[in-house]
KEKE-3310 file (N, C-alpha, C; in steps of 0.2 Angstrom, whole numbers, plus 5000, padded with zeros to 4 digits):
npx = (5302:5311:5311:5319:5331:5336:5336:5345:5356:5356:5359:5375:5381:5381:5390:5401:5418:5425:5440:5452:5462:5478:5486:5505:5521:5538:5553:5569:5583:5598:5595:5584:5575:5562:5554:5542:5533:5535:5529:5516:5511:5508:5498:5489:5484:5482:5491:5498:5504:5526:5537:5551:5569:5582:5593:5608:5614:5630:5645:5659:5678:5684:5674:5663:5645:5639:5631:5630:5628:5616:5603:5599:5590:5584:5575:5560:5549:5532:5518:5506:5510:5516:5530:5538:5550:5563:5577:5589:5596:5610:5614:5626:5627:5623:5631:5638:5636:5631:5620:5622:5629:5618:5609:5614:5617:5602:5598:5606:5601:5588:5591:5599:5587:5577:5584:5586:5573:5567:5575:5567:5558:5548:5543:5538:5534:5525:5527:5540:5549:5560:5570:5578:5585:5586:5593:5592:5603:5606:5593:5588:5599:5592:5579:5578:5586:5574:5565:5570:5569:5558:5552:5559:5550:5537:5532:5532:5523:5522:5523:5530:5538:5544:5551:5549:5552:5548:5550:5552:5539:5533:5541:5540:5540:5553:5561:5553:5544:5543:5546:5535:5524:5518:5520:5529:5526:5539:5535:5545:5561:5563:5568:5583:5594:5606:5609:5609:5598:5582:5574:5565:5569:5563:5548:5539:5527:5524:5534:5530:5516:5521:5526:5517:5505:5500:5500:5500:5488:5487:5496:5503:5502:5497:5498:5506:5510:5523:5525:5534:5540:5551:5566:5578:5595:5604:5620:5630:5644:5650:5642:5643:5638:5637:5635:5624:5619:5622:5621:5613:5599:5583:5582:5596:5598:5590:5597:5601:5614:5622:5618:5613:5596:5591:5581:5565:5567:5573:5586:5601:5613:5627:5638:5650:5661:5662:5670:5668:5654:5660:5660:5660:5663:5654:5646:5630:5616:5604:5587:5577:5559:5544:5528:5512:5502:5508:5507:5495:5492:5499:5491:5479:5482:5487:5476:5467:5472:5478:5473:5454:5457:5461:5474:5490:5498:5514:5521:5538:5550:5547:5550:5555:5556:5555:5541:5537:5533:5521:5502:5494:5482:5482:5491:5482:5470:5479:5479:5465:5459:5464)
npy = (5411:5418:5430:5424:5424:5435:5441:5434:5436:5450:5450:5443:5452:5465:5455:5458:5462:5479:5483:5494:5505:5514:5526:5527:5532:5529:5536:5538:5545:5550:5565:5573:5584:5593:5600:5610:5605:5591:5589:5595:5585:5575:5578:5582:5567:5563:5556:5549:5541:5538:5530:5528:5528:5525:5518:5509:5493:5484:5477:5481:5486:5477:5467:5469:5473:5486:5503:5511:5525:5534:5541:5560:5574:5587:5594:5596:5582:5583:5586:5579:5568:5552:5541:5531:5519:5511:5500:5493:5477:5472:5456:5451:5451:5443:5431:5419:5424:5423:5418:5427:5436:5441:5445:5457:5464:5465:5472:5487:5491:5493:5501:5511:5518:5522:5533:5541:5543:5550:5561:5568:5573:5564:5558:5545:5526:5517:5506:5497:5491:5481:5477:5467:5457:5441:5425:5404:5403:5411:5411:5406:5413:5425:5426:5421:5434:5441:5439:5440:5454:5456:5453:5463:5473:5469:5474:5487:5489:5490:5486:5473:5474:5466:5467:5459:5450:5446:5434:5427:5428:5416:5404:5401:5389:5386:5399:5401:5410:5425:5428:5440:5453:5457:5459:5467:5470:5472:5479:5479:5479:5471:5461:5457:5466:5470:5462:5463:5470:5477:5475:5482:5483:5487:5486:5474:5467:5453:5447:5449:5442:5428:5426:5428:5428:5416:5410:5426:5427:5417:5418:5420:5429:5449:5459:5474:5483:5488:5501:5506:5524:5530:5532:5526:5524:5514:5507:5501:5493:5488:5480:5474:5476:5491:5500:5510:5526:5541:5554:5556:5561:5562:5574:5576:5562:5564:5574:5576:5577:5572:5560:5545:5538:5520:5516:5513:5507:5507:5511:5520:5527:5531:5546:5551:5556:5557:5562:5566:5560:5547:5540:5532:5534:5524:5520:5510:5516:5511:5519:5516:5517:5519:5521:5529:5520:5509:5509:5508:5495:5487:5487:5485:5470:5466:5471:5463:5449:5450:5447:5451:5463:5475:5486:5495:5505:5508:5522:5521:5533:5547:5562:5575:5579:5565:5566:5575:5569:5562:5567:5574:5568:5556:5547:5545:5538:5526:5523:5521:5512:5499)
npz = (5470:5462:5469:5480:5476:5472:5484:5489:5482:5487:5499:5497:5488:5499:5509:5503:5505:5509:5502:5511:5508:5512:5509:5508:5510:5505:5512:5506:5508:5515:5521:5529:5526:5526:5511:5502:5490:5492:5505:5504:5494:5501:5510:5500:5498:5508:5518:5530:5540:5536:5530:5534:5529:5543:5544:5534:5540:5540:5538:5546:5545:5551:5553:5565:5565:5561:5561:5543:5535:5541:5542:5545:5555:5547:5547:5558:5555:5549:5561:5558:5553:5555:5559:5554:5557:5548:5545:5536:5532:5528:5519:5523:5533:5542:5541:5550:5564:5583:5595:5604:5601:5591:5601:5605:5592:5592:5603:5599:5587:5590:5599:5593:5583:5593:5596:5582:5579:5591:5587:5573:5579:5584:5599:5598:5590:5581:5572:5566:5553:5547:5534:5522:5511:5513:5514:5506:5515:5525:5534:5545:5554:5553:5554:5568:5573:5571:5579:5591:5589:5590:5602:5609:5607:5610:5625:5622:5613:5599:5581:5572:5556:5542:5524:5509:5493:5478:5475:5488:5490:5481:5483:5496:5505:5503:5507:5519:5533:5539:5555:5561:5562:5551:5534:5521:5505:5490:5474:5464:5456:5449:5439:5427:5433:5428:5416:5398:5387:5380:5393:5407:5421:5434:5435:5431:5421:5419:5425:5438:5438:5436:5450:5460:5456:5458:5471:5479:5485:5497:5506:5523:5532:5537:5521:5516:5500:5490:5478:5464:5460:5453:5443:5432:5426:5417:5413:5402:5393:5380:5381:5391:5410:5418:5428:5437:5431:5438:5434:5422:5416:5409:5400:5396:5389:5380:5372:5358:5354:5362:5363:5352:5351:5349:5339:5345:5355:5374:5372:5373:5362:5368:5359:5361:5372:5389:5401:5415:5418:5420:5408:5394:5376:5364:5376:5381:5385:5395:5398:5412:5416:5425:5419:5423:5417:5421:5432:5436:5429:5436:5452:5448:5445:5459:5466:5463:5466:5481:5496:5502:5512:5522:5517:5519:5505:5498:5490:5483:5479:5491:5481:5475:5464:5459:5460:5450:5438:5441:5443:5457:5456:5447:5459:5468:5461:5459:5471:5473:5466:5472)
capx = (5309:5315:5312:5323:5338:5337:5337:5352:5362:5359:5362:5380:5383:5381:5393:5408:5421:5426:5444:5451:5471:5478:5493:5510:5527:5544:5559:5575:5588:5602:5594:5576:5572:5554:5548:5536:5529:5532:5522:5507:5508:5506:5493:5482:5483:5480:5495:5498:5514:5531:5540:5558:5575:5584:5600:5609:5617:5633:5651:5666:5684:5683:5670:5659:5640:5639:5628:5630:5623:5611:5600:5599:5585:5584:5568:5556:5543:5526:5514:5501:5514:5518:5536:5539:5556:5565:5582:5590:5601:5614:5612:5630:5629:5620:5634:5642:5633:5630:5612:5626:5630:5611:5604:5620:5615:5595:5597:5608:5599:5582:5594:5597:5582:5574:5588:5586:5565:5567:5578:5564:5555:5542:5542:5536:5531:5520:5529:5547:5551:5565:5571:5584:5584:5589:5593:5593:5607:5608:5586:5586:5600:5588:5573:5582:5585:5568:5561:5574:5567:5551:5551:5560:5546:5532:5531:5532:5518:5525:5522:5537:5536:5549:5548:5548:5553:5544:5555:5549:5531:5534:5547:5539:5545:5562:5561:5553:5538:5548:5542:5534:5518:5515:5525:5528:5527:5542:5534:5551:5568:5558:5569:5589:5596:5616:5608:5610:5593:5579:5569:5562:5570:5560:5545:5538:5521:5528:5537:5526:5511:5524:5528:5515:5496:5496:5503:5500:5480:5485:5502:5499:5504:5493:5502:5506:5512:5525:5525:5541:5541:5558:5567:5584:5599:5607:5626:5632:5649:5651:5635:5643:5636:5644:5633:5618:5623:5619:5622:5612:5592:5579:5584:5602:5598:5587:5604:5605:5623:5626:5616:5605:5591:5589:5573:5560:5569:5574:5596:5604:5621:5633:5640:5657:5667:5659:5672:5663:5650:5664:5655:5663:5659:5650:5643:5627:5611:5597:5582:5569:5555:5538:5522:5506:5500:5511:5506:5489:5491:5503:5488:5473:5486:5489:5470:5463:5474:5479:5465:5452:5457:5464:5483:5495:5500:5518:5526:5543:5550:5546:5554:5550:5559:5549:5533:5535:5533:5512:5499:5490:5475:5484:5492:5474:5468:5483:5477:5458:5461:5464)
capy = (5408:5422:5435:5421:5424:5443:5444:5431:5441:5457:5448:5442:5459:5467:5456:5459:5470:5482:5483:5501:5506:5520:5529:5529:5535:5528:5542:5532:5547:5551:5569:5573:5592:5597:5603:5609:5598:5582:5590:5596:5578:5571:5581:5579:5561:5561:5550:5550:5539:5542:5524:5533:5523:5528:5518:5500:5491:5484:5474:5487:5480:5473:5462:5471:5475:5494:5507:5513:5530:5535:5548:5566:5578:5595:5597:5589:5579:5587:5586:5578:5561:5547:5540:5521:5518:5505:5496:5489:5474:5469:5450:5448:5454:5441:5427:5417:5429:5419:5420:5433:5443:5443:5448:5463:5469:5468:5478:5490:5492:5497:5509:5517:5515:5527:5539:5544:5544:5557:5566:5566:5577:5563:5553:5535:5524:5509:5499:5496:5489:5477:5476:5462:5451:5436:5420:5399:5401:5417:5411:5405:5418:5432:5423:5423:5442:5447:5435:5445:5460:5456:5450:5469:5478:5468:5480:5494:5489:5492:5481:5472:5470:5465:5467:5455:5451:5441:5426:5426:5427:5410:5402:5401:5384:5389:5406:5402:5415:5428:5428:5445:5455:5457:5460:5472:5467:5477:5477:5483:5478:5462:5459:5456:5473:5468:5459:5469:5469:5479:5475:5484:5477:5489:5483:5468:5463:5445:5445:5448:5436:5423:5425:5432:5423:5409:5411:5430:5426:5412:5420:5417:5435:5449:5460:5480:5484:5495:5501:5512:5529:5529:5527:5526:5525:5508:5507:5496:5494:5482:5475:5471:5480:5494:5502:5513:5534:5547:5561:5556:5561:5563:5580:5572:5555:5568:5578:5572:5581:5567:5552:5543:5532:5515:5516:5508:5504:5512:5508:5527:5526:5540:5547:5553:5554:5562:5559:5568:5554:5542:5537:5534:5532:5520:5515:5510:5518:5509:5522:5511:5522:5516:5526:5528:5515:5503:5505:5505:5490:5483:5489:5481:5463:5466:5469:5454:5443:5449:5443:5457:5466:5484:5488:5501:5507:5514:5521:5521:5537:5555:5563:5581:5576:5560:5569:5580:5563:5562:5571:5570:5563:5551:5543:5544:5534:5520:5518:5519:5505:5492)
capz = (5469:5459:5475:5485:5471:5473:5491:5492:5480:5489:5505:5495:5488:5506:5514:5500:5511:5504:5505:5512:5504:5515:5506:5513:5505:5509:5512:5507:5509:5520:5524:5529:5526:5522:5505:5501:5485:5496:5509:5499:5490:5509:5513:5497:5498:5514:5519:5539:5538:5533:5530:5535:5532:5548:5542:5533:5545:5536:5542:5544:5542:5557:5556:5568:5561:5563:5557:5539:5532:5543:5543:5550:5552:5546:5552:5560:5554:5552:5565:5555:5550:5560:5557:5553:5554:5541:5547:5530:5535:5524:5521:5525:5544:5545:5542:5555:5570:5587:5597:5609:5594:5587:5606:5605:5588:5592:5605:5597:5584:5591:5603:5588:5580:5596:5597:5577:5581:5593:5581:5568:5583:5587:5604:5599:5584:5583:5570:5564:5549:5546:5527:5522:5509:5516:5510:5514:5522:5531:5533:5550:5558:5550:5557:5577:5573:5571:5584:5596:5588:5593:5610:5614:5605:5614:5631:5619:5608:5593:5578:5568:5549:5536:5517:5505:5489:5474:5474:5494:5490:5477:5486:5503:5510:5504:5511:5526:5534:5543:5561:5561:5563:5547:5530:5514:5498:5486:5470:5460:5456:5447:5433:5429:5431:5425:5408:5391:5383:5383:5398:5410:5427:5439:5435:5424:5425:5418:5433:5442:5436:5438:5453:5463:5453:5462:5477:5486:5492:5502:5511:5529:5535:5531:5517:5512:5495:5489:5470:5462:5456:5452:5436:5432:5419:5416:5410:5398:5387:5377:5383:5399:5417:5422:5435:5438:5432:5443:5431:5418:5414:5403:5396:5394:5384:5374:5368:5351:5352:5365:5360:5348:5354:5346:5337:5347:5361:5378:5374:5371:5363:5367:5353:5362:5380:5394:5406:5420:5419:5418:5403:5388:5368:5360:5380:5380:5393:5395:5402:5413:5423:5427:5419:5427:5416:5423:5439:5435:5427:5445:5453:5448:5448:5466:5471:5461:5469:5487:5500:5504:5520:5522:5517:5515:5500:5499:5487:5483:5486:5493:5482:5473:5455:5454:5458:5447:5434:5443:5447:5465:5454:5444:5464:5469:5457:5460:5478:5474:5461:5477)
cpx = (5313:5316:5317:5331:5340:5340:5345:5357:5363:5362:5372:5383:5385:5387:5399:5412:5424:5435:5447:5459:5470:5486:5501:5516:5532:5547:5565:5581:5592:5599:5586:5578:5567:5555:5542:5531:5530:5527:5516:5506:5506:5499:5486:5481:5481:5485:5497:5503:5518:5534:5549:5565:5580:5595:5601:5614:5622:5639:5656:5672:5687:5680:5664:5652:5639:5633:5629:5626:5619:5609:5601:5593:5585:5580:5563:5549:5539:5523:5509:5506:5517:5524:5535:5546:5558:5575:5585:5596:5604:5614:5619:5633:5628:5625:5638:5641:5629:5623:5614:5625:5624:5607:5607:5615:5605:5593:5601:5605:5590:5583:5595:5592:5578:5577:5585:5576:5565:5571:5573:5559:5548:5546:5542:5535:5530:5522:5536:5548:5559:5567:5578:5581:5587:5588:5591:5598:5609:5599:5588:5591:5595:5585:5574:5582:5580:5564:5564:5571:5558:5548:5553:5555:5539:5529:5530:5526:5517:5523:5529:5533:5543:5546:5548:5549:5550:5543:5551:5543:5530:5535:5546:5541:5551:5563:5561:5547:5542:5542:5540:5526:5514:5521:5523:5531:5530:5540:5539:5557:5567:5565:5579:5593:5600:5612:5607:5603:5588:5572:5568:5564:5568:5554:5542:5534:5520:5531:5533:5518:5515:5524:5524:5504:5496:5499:5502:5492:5483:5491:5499:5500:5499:5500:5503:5511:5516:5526:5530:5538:5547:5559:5575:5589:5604:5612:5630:5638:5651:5646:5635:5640:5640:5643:5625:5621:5619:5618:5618:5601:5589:5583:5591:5602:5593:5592:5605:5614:5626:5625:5611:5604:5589:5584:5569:5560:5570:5581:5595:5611:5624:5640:5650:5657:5663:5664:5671:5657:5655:5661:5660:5659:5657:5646:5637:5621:5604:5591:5575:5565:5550:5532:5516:5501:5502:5510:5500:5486:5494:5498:5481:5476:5484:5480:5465:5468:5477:5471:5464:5451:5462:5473:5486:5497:5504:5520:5533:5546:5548:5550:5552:5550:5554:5542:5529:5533:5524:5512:5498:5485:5478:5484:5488:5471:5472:5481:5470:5457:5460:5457)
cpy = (5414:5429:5430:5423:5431:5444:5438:5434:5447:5457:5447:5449:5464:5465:5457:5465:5473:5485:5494:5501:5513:5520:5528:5531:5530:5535:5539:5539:5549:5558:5569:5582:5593:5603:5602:5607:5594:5584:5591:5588:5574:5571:5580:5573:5559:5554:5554:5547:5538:5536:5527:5528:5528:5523:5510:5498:5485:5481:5478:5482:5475:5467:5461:5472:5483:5499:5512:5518:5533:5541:5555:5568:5583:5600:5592:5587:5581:5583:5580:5569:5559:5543:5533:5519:5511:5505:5491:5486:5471:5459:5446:5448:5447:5431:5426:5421:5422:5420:5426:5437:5445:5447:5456:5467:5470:5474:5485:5493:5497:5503:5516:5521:5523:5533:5543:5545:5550:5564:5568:5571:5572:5558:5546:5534:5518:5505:5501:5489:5486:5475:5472:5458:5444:5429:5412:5400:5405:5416:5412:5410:5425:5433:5425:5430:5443:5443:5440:5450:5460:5455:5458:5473:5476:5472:5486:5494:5491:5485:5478:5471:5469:5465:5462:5455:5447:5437:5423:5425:5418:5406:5400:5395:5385:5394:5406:5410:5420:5428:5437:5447:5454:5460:5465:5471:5472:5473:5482:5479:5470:5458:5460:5462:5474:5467:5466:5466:5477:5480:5478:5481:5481:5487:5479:5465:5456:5442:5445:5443:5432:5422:5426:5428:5419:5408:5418:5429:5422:5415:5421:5426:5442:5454:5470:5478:5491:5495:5507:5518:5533:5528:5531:5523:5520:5508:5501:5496:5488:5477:5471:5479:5482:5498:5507:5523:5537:5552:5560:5558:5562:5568:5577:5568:5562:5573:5576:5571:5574:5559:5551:5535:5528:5515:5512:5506:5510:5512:5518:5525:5533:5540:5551:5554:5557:5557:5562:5563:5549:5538:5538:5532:5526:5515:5517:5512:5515:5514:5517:5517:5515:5523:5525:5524:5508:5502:5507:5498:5482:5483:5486:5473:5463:5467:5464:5450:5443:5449:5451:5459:5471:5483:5495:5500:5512:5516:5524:5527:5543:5557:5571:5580:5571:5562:5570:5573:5561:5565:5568:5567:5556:5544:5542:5540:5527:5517:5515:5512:5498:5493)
cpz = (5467:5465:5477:5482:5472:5478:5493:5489:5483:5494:5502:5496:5495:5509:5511:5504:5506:5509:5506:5512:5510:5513:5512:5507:5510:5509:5512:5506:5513:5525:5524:5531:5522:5516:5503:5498:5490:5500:5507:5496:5496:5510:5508:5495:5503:5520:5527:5541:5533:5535:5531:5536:5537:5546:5538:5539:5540:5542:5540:5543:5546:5559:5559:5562:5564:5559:5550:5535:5535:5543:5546:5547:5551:5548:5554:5557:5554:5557:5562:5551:5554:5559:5558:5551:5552:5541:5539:5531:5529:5525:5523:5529:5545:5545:5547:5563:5574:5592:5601:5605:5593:5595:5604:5599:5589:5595:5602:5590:5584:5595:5600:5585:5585:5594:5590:5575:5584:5590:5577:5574:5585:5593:5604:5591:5586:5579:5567:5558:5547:5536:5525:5518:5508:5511:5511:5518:5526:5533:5543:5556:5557:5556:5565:5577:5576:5578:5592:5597:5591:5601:5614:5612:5607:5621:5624:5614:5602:5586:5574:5559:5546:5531:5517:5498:5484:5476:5481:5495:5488:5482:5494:5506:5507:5505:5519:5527:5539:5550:5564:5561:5558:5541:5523:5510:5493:5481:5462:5462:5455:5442:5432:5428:5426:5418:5403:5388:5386:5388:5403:5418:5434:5439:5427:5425:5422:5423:5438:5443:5437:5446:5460:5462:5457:5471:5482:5488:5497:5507:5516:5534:5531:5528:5516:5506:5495:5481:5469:5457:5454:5445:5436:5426:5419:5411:5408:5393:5385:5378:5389:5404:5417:5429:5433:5437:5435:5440:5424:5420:5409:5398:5394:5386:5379:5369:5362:5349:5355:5363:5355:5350:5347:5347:5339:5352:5367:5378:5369:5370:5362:5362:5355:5370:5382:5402:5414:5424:5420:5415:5398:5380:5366:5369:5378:5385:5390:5400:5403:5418:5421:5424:5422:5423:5419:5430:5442:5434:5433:5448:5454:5449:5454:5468:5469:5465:5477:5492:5501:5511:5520:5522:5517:5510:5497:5490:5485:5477:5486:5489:5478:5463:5452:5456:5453:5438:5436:5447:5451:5459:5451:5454:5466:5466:5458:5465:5477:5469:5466:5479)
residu = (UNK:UNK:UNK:UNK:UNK:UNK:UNK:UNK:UNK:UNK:UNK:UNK:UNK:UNK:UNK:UNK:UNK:UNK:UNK:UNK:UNK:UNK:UNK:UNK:UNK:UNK:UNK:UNK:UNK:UNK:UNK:UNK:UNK:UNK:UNK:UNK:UNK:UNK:UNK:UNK:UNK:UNK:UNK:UNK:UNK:UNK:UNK:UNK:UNK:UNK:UNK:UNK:UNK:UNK:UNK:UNK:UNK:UNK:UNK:UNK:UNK:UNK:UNK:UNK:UNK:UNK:UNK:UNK:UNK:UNK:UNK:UNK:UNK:UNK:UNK:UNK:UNK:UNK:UNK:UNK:UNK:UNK:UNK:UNK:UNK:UNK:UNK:UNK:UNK:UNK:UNK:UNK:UNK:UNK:UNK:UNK:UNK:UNK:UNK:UNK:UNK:UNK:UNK:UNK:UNK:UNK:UNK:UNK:UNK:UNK:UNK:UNK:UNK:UNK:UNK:UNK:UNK:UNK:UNK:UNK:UNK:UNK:UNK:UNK:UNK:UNK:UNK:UNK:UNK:UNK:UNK:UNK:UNK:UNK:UNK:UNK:UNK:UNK:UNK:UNK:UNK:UNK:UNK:UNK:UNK:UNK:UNK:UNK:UNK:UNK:UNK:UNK:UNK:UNK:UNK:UNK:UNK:UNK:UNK:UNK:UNK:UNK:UNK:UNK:UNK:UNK:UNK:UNK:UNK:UNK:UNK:UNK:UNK:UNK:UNK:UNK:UNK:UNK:UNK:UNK:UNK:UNK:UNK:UNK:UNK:UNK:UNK:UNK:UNK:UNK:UNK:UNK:UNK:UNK:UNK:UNK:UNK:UNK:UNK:UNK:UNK:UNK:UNK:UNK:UNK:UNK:UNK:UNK:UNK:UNK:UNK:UNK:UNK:UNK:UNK:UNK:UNK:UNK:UNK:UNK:UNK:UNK:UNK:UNK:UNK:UNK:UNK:UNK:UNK:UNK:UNK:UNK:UNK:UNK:UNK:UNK:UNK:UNK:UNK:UNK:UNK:UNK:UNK:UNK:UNK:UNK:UNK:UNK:UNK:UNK:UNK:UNK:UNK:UNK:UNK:UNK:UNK:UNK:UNK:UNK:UNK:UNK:UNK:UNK:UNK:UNK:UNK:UNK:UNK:UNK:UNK:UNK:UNK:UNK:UNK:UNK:UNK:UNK:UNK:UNK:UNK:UNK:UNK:UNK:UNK:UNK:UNK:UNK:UNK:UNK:UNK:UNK:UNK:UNK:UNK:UNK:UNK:UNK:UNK:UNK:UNK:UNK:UNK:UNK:UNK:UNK:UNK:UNK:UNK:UNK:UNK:UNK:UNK:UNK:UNK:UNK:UNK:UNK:UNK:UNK:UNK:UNK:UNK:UNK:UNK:UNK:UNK:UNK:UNK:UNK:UNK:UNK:UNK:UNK:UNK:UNK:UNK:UNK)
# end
């Protein structure tokens, strides 16, 4: 008997699959020009595509939906990286648009979609990702979109995906499943940016346990994950929103000359005018990043509870600044984790 327990366990054992993560990076800026830290971090991770936003699609004064921001290449794409371009639709193109208007802008947007591919020095790509975070009431023109979008990339043999956002994991009969190849899971921008306290609103593994424990095994699409390497400077006066500053960093909030950090916490108060930030005295900066604990800790969540079958694992974004915040072993470690 005791031989029969062994050999069913090893038989068990054996047929556990072993899930296989393959790195990806997004690119979210206006310009694409190779450096060389991104590159080398490409290469010793071994990452093969380059999630690429090629532009937003946005409503001018007009009314019209047009292309907003879109890329240029400086150089082309290494050889050794396969391009994935990522279409980010503002959720209020998507009001009041007729199945006419949604065939017009499908196609115009995968015409773009080519053109800024060939730019980018490659030929073709096999999947295009679609990013919007849609609502019920903009659900079902969304849904038509991508269905449009799909029906022109079926000759081409291309795959469709769209993100997702937590809410959308949860929430799925009021979401809705987007009609797609397959979807990717943004695991950032969890928590209430605006609000005055000191919370963490890139990521929150409260938010994330909420939202995500009982519900991502069963989601009927399979899934990629994205995890942020990003962190940023949250501006507050009077404990009201004021925006997101561009001119602030570490080295900065560490100026004693300019601020002093409430003990304990991430709130910086500035200690006099900086009207070049257009920041003024007594505002308050909240500093949120993410540490390689934290997306250790996202990391192990996400592969206990996503089902066991191979994903990508982007993360958010190329960039050389936030590199230089991990090692190549730390990111290795993030993906070998799933």
């Amino acid at each position: 008997m005791w031989k029969y327990r062994i050999f069913c366990l090893l038989l068990l054992t054996s047929c556990r699959y072993e899930r296989r993560a393959q790195p990806a990076f997004y690119f979210w800026k206006t310009q694409y020009q190779q450096r060389e830290q991104e590159h080398t971090a490409l290469r010793k991770l071994g990452v093969n595509q380059l999630f690429v936003r090629i532009m937003d699609v946005d409503l001018d004064e007009t009314g019209k939906a047009v292309p907003v921001s879109p890329i240029t290449f400086r150089n082309n794409l290494p050889d050794s990286i396969d391009i994935v371009p990522v279409v980010y639709i503002v959720n209020n193109v998507l009001r009041q648009q007729s199945e006419q208007t949604l065939t017009i802008l499908a196609n115009r947007i995968l015409a773009f979609t080519e053109a800024k591919v060939k730019q980018s020095g490659k030929d073709k790509f096999t999947e295009l990702q679609i990013d919007c975070d849609w609502t019920q009431t903009t659900r079902e023109t969304y849904f038509l979109l991508l269905r449009k979008m799909k029906a022109l990339l079926v000759d081409k043999a291309v795959t469709l995906s769209a993100t997702l956002r937590l809410h959308q994991i949860k929430n799925r009969h009021a979401s809705g499943i987007p009609p797609v190849d397959k979807v990717l899971l943004m695991c950032y921008n969890m928590g209430n940016l605006r609000k005055y306290g000191m919370q963490n609103s890139i990521l929150d593994m409260k938010e994330m346990t909420t939202y995500l424990k009982d519900f991502l095994g069963s989601y009927p699409l399979p899934i990629d994950v994205a995890l942020p390497l990003f962190s940023w400077s949250v501006v507050f006066r009077d404990k009201q929103y004021v925006g997101i500053s561009k001119h602030l960093d570490s080295w900065s909030l560490a100026d004693t000359s300019l601020f002093y950090r409430q003990e304990g916490t991430p709130l910086y108060h500035l200690k006099r005018n900086l009207p070049k930030a257009g920041l003024r005295v007594n505002d308050v900066i909240r500093k949120e990043e993410v540490s390689v604990q934290d997306l250790f800790a996202a990391s192990d969540f996400l592969s206990r509870y996503l089902p066991r079958k191979d994903l990508k694992v982007l993360f958010y974004h190329l960039d050389a600044d936030l590199l230089n915040r991990f090692s190549d072993e730390q990111l290795q470690e993030i993906i070998d984790r799933f």
